[in-house]
Every structure is written in C-alpha cells, then in structure tokens.
C-alpha positions in Angstrom: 20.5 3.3 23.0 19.8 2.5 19.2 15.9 2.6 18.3 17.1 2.2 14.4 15.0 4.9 13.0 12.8 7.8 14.1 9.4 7.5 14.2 7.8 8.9 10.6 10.2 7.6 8.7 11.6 4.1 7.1 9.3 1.6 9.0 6.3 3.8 10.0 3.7 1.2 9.5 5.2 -0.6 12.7 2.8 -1.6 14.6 4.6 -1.5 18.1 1.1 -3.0 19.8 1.1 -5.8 18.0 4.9 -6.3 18.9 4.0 -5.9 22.4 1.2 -8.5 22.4 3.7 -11.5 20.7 6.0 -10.8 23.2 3.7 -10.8 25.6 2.3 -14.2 24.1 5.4 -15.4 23.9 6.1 -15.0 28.2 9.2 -12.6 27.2 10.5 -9.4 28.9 11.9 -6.3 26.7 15.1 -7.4 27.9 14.8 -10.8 26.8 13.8 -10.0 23.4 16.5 -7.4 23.2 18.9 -10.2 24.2 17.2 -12.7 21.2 18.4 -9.8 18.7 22.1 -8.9 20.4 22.7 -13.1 20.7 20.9 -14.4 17.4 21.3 -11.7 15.1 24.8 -9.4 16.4 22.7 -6.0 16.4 23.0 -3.4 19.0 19.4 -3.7 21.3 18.3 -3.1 24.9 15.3 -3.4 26.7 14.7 0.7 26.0 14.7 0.4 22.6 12.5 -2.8 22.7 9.8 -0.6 24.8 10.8 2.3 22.5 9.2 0.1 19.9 6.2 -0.9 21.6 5.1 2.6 22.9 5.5 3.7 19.2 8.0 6.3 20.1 10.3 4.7 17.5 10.0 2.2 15.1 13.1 0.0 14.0 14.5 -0.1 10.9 14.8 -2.8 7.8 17.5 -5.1 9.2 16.0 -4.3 13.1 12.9 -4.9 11.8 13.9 -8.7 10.8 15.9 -9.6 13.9 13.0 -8.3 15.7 10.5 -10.8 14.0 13.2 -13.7 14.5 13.2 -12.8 17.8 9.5 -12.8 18.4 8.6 -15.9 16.4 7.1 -14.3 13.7 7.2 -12.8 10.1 7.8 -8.7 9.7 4.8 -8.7 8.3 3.0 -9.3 11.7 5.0 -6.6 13.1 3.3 -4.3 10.2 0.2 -2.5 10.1 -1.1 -1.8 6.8 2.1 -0.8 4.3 1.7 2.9 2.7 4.6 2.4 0.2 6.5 0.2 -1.9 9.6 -0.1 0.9 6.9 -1.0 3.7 5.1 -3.6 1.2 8.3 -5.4 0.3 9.9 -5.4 4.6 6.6 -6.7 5.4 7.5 -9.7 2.8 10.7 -10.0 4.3 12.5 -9.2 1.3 15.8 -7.6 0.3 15.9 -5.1 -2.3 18.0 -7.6 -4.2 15.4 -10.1 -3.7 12.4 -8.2 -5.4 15.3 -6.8 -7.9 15.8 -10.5 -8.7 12.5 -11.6 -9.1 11.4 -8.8 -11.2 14.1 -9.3 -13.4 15.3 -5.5 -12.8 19.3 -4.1 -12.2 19.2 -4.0 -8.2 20.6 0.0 -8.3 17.1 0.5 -10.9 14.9 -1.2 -8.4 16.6 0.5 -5.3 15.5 4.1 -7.3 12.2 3.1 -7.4 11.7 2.6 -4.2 13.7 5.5 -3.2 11.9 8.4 -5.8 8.4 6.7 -6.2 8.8 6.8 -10.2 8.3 3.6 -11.6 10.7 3.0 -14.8 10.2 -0.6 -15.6 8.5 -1.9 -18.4 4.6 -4.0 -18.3 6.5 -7.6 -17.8 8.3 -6.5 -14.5 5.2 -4.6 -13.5 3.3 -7.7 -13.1 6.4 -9.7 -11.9 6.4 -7.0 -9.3 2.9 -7.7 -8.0 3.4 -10.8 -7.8 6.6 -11.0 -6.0 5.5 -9.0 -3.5 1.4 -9.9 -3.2 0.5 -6.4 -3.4 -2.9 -5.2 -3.9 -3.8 -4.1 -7.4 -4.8 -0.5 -6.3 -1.2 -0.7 -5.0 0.5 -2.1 -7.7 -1.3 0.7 -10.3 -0.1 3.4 -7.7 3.5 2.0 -7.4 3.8 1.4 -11.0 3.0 4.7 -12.1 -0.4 3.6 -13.8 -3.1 5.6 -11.7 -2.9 8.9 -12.9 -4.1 7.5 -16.5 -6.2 5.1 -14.9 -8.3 8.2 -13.4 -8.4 9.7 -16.5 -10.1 7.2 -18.3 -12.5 6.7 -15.3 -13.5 10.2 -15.3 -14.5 9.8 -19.0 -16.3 6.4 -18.2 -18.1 7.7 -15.2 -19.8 10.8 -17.3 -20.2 9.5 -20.9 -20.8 5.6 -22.2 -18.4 3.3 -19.6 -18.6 0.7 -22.4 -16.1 2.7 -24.6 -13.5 2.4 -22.2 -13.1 -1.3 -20.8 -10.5 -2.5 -23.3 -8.5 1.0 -22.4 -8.8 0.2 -18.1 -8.2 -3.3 -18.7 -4.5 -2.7 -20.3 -3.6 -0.5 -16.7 -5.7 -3.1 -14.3 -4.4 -6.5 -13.8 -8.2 -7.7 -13.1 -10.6 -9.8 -15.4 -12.6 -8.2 -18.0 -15.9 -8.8 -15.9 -14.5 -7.4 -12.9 -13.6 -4.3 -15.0 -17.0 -4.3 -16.8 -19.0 -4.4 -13.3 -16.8 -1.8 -11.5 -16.9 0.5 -14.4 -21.1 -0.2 -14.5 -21.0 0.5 -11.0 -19.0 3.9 -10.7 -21.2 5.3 -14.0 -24.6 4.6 -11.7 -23.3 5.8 -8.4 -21.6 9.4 -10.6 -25.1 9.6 -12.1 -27.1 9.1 -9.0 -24.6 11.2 -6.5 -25.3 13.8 -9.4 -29.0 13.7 -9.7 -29.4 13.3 -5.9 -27.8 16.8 -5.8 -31.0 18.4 -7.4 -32.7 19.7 -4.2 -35.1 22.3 -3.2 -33.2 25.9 -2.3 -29.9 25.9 -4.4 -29.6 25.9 -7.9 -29.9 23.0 -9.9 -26.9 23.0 -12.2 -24.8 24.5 -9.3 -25.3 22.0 -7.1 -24.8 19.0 -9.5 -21.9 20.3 -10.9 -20.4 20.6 -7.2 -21.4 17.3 -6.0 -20.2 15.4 -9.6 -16.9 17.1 -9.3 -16.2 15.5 -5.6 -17.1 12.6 -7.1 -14.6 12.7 -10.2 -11.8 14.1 -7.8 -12.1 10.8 -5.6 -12.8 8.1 -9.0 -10.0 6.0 -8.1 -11.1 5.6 -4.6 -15.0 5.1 -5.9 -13.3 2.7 -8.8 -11.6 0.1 -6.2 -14.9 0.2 -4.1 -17.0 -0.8 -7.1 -14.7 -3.3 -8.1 -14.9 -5.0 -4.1 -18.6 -4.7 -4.2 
C-alpha cells in the first residue's frame, strides 16, 4: 500500500472530499481510479490508497497528486483546498519546480530553497514574475516574498499617526494601485481609531483599556490591512 505522503505534510491542503465527489461524478470505483494512475501514469496505487485519500487519512504527494487529477478528469487544483504555502500554491497550478524556476527567471536549485526554507532571496523583478506565474493572492505573494514583516511595520505607523505619510512607502511592498492603497490605509486608520475610542467604557480605566484594545489591533494590522483593501 503507497498513500505517497502522510497526512500533515507535503500535500496537506488535499481536499480528499472533493476527490471523492469527482469520482463519484465521474461513475468510478476506488479501484478504477487506482487502475487510471497504475495504467496512464506507471505509479504504484490501489483502491486503499484511493480511499486513503478520500477519508483524509493520507493525502498523496506531488507526482500522485497529478496522476490523481489525470485520472479524475480534472486539474490538482480541484483536488486542493485553499493552499497554506508556496509548494501547495504552485501543485495546485500544476507546476514543476523547474516550471515556476523558468518563468521567474530564477536557478531551479535557488527556487527549490525557497520553497523548501520559506526565505525568499530573489530580487523585485522575479517577485512579481512569481505572482504572476503562479496567480497567487497578493497577501500571499508579500508573505512568500518576504515583504510582510515591513509591510506591518509601516501599517502600524499609518494606523496611529497621519496614513498619508506612508502610501508611497506600502505601495513599493504591495503590488496594488495607488487608490487601492490610499482606501485600505484610510480604512485601517478609522477602524484603529474607532476600535480604540470604542474601548473607553464605564468601569475600567480609560487609558488601560484603549491601550489594550489598540494593541490587538496593531498585532493583527496585516490581517485588518487585506480586509480594508477587499472592502
């Protein structure tokens, strides 16, 4: 038996349900799926590791993951729920390393390190090459390009003083249009101010209680950022 990788790891935004249901759409039994993957694509499979899969006991791995959508009629990114990391985001896409390494314009062993420390060390060019190539959201693309740690500086600092002062500055780390910039940063000032001065209540002290509720705020600001960008 061969579920290709244990569940937590490499491939953990399978969504085995959803693999279930195409299969199930599709009028096939675990067996003949695991047949599709032995026949079409020379990888070892039976009808346990297929229901493996679908009870989210294990989830399979990157080449698995491939034969499985070829299989099933589909792309990997159906077989996918919503991709935590750069790996996940680039299997969903179908995509070899030496694809994205390609595209990017980045050494395939310097691209490979990325994804396997989580330390971004390409330059601005292959960052947006990188977005592109592999559709990611920009919240992603900041975190996976090692942006967001600066980016919630500069946020804290435009959510408690004059936001104004610091669109050029977000702009240069968010791959969004000025006024999108302009009216989440706008946004995330009035909701810090309001979230503090809604803090000021009867039976606790004033400052106290501000300066409680305005540093939740600050310790979430890229979180309140994105969602005052969508709205």
């Amino acid at each position: 038996m061969h579920y290709g990788t244990s569940r937590g790891q490499a491939g953990s935004s399978f969504d085995g349900t959803a693999a279930r249901r195409l299969r199930e759409g599709l009028r096939l039994s675990p067996e003949d799926v695991a047949y599709g993957i032995r026949a079409a694509y020379g990888m070892e499979a039976d009808a346990r590791t297929v229901a493996a899969w679908e009870a989210g006991v294990a989830a399979p791995d990157e080449r698995l993951l491939a034969a499985l959508a070829g299989a099933l009629w589909c792309s990997p990114s159906d077989l996918m729920g919503s991709p935590g990391t750069l790996r996940e985001y680039r299997m969903a896409r179908g995509m070899s390393r030496a694809d994205v390494a390609l595209g990017i314009g980045m050494a395939p062993e310097a691209y490979a390190r990325v994804e396997d420390t989580g330390v971004w060390t390409g330059d601005a060019r292959q960052a947006d090459a990188l977005g592109e190539v592999l559709r990611l959201p920009v919240p992603a693309l900041v975190e996976f390009t090692g942006r967001d740690e600066e980016l919630a500086r500069l946020l804290r600092k435009a959510a408690t003083t004059r936001w104004q002062a610091y669109t050029g500055p977000v702009c240069a780390l968010v791959p969004l249009s000025r006024q999108y910039v302009e009216e989440g940063l706008r946004a995330l000032h009035a909701a810090y101010q309001s979230t503090t001065a809604a803090s000021l209540g009867w039976g606790q002290p004033a400052s106290a209680s501000s300066r409680d509720a305005g540093r939740a705020f600050l310790e979430d600001v890229l979180a309140h950022f994105w969602q005052a960008v969508e709205g």
